[in-house]
N, C-alpha and C positions, 0 to 999 in steps of 0.2 A: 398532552391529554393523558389523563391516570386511569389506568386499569387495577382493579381491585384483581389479582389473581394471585392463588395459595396453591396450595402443592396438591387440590383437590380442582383444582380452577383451569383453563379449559380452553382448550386451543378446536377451533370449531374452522368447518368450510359448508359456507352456505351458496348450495345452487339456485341462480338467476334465475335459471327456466327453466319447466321440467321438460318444457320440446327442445332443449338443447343437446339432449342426448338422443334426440329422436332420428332414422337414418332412412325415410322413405317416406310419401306420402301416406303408404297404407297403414304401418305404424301409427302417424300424426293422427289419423283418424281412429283408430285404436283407442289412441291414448288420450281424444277428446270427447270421445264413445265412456270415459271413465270418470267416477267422481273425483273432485280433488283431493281428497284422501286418497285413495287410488290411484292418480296423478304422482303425489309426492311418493307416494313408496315405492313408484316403479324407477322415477328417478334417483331415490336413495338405492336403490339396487343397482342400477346402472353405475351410478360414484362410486360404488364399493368393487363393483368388477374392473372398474377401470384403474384404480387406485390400487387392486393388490394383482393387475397384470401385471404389472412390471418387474420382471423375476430378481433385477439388479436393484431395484429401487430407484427414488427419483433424485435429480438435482434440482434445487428451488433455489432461483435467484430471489434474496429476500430482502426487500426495502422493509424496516423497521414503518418508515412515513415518509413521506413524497420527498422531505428534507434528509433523509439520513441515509448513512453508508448503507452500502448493500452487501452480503453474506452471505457465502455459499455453504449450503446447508442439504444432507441428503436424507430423506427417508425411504421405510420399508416396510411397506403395510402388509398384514398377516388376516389371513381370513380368520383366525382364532380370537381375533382382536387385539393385537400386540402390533406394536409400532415401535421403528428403531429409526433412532434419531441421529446421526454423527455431524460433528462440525470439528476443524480445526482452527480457532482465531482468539485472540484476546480476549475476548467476550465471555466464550463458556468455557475455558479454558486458563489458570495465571502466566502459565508460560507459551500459551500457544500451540498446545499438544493439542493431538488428536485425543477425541472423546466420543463417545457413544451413549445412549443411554435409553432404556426403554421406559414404556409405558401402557396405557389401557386405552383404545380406540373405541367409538361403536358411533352408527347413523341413529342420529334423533332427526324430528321432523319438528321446525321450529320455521314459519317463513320458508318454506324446502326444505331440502335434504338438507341436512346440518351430521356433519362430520367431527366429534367432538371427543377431548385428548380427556378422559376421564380420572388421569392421574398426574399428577405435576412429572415434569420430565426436567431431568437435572443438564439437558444441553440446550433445548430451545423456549423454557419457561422464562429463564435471565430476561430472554428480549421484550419483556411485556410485564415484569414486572416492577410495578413503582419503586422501588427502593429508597434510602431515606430521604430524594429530595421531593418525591412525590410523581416524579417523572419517570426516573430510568429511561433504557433505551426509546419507551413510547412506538414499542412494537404490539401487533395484533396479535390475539392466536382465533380470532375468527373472521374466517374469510370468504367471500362473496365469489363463487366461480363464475367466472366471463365468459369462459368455453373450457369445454373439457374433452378430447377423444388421447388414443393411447399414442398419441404424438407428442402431445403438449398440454399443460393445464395451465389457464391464466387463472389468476387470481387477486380478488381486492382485498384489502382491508375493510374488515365493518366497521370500525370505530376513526382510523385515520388513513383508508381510502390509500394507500400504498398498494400499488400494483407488482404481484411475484409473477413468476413464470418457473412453471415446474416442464422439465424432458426426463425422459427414462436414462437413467446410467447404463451406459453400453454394458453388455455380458463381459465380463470375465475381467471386470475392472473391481482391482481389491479397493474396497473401503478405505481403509489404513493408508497407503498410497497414492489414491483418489486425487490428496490435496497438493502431492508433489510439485506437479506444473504451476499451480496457484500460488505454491513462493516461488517459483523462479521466477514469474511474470515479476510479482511483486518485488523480488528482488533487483531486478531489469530496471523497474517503473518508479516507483512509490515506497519503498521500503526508509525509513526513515528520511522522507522527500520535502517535509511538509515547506509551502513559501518557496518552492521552485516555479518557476515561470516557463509557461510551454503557448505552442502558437498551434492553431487550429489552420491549416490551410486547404484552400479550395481552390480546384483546375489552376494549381500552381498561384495561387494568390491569397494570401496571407488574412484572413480574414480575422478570426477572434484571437487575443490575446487570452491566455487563462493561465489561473494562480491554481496551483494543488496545494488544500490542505483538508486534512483525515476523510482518504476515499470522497472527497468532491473536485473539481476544478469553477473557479467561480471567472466569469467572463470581468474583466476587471480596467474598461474602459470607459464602455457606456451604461447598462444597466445592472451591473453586478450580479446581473443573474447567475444563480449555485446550479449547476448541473450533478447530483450524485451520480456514483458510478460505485462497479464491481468488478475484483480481479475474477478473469474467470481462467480456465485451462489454458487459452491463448491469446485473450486481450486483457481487454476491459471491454464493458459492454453501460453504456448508460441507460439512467433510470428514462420509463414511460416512454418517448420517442426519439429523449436525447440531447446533444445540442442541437439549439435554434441555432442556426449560421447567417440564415435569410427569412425573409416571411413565409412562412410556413414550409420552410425546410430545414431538415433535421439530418444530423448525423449519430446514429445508435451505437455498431457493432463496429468494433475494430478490433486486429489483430496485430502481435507485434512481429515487422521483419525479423527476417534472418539473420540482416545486420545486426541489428540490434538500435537501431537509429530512430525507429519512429514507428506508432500505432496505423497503423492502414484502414480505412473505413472500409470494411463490405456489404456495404449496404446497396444494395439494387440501384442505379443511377448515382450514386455517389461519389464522385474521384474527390475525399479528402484524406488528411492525413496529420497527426498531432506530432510534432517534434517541439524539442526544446526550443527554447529562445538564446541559450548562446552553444556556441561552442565551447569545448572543456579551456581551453586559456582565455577565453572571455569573461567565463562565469568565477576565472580562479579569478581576475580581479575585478568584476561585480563584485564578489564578498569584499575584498580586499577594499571597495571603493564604499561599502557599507558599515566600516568601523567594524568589521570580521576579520578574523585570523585565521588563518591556515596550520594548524597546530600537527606538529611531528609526532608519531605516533612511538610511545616509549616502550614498546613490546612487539609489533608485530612489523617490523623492517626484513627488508632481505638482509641474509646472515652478513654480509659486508656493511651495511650500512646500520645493523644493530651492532656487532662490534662495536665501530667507530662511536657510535652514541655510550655504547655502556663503559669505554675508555673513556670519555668525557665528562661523564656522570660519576665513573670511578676517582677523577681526576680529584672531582669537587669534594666527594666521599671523605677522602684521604685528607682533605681542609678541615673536617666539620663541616661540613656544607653540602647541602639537597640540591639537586635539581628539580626544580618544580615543570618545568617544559620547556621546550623553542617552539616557537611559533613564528611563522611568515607572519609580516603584518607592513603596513605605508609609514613614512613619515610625513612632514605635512605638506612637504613638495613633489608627493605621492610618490615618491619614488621605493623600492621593497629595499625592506630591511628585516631584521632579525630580532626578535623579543627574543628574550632570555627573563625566567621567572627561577631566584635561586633563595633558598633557605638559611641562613645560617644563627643560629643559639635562637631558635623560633622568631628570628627580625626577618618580614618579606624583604625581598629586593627585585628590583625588574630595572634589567640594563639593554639596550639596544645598540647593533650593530649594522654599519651601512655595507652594503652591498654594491657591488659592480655586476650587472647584470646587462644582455642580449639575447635580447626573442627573434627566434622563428618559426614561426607556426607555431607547433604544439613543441617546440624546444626551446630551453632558457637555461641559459649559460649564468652560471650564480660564480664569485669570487667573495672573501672576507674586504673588506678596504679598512673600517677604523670602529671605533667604541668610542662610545663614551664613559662615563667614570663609573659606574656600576657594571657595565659591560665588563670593562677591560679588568676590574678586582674580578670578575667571575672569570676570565682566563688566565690571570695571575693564578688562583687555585688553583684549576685543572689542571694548569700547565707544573705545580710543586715550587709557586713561586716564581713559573720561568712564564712569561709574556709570550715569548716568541714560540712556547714548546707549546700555550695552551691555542695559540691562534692554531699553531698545526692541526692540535687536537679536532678544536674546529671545523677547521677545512676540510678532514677527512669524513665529515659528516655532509656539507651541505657545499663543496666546491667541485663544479664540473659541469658538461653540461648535459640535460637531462631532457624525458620524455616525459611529459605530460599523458595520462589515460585513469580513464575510470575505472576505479575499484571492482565495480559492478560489472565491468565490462560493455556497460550498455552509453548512449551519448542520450539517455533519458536522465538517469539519476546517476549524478555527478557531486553529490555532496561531499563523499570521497575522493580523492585521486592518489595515483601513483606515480613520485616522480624518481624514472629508471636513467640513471647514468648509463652515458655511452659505453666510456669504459670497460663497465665490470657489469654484468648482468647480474651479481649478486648484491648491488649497489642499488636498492630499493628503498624510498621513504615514502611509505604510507603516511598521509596528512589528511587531518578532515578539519570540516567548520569548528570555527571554536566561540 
């Protein structure tokens, strides 16, 4: 849906009913005692007092439209007519900093009270403006209030019917700070996640399967229904009523444990809860079984285990010859093995190494066994010619045996892992998807 809006163009909230603001009988008769002109502009007063009580400002959970991510977004309405906008996310932001930005409010009477942003705002106009495919995000900036008192403001979308929910920002929560909790969640959950696979479970039984990808989970058995969703300070919270699990029930609001294991529903009657679908050695070879690699990371190792790589890297150096990566990867009798991607006089090469390897639980005991002919010329290098020196080399990076755990520290998003030698707790390889 395209929205014409320019930096003059106009983020509006339009109230349902002027008796929605009405809090007595006597009142209602007051205010049917009045013309509807009179009607509307006592309601436009009310919106205005209600909108610039909140001394902290508000938090708007904001669906763009029924289909899109949702974004936490705070404003702060000024009786002078000035309005401040802040958000931290990709969106109004390149790098995902915190932003602010004001603009010019004021009640017009259009259909009700109509609350309307009289100057473009450089944080929350992005969402609603076409841009060059004619869509953009296909956010509102005028909105239909459903209810409003100084608790809570719902609100719709006019144009594509996206339901927000505005609460007041507790006192004495700094703006700037605000968004802290919302990357750790994110960091927990979803933070580079996309194509993880998580399971909705009910009274301990296993109901929806769901896939995450960019702030949605889509049910992905039977009707591929998209559920959007938002990080908020301590879950996720889904769009409108949330997931369907059953007929006509729904899970909304969760929060993440302490463990850090899985989203908790709190919703009134609800014993669900979302956790992953493997455990971290399961999911290391799901990738593994999906033509994925598990790629060593060439910089950020504990000090023992970055040594040993940059002695092996130095090895090749000293050849003429790069190391382009190691990566875990299968061979075709699924068994793990070792890619090796190395450079030399700008000719790629990629040699593999078999491995001897023993699991237990989240431990797996890796040894070198053999190469093949590109392997073994890339330990010939390392090694200064010497075979036997470069398998050492080797070893000292990926022989031992080791712990399995998330990056994140969470058993949500495991895209990362770290695997910790017994031995030497400086003995760390950070690996991710490759």
């Amino acid at each position: 849906m395209t929205h014409n809006i320019t930096k003059t163009a106009l983020f509006s909230i339009v109230v349902l009913g002027t008796a929605l603001f009405c809090g007595c009988n006597r009142q209602e008769k007051e205010l049917f005692d009045m013309s509807g002109t009179e009607r509307t502009e006592a309601a436009m007063t009310k919106t205005a007092e209600i909108l610039t009580s909140a001394e902290n400002g508000w938090e708007m959970h904001y669906f763009t439209n029924p289909e899109g991510q949702g974004h936490v977004l705070l404003f702060k309405f000024e009786k002078n007519g000035i309005v401040t906008i802040a958000a931290k996310n990709e969106v109004t932001s390149n790098k995902g900093t915190y932003k602010s930005a004001q603009s010019i409010w004021a009640m017009d009477a259009s259909q009700g009270p109509v609350l309307s942003m009289k100057t473009y705002n450089d944080v929350f106009s992005v969402f609603a403006d076409p841009q060059s495919d004619g869509l953009g995000y296909e956010g509102d900036y005028e909105f239909i209030v459903i209810s409003a008192d100084s608790d809570q403001i719902e609100l719709m979308g006019k144009k594509n019917r996206a339901r927000c929910i505005m609460t007041p920002v507790e006192s004495g929560v700094a703006w700037d700070t605000f968004f802290a909790p919302i990357d750790r969640i994110k960091a927990y959950t979803f933070s580079g996640n996309n194509g993880m696979q998580f399971q909705l479970v009910v009274d301990d039984k296993t109901y929806l399967p769901l896939e995450y990808n960019d702030m949605a989970m889509t049910e992905t058995v039977q009707n591929a229904y998209v559920f959007p969703l938002i990080v908020t300070r301590t879950g996720v919270d889904f769009y409108d009523r949330g997931i369907l699990f059953a007929e006509n029930q729904y899970a909304k609001h969760f929060v993440l444990n302490d463990e850090l294991t899985k989203l908790v529903c709190t919703d009134e009657g609800v014993n669900a809860y979302i956790r992953s679908a493997f455990t971290i050695p399961e999911y290391f070879h799901f990738r593994l079984s999906r033509n994925n690699e598990w790629q060593i990371s060439a910089t950020e190792n504990g000090s023992a285990a970055q040594a040993a790589y940059n002695a092996f890297a130095q090895g090749l150096k000293s050849t003429n010859a790069t190391l382009n990566y190691l990566a875990f990867t299968t061979k075709a009798d699924n068994t793990l093995a070792l890619h090796i991607r190395f450079t030399v006089s700008n000719q790629r090469y990629d040699g593999y190494y078999t491995l001897t390897t023993s699991e237990d639980g989240n431990k797996i005991a890796i040894a070198y066994s053999a190469a093949d002919t590109n392997g073994e010329a890339a330990l010939k290098r390392a090694g200064g010619n010497n075979l036997n020196k470069g398998i050492a080399l080797l070893n000292n990076i990926i022989s031992g045996t080791f712990t399995l755990s998330s990056v994140s520290g969470s058993t949500l998003n495991i895209q990362q892992m770290y695997m910790l030698n017994e031995s030497n707790p400086e003995h760390v390889l950070k690996i991710f998807v490759k």
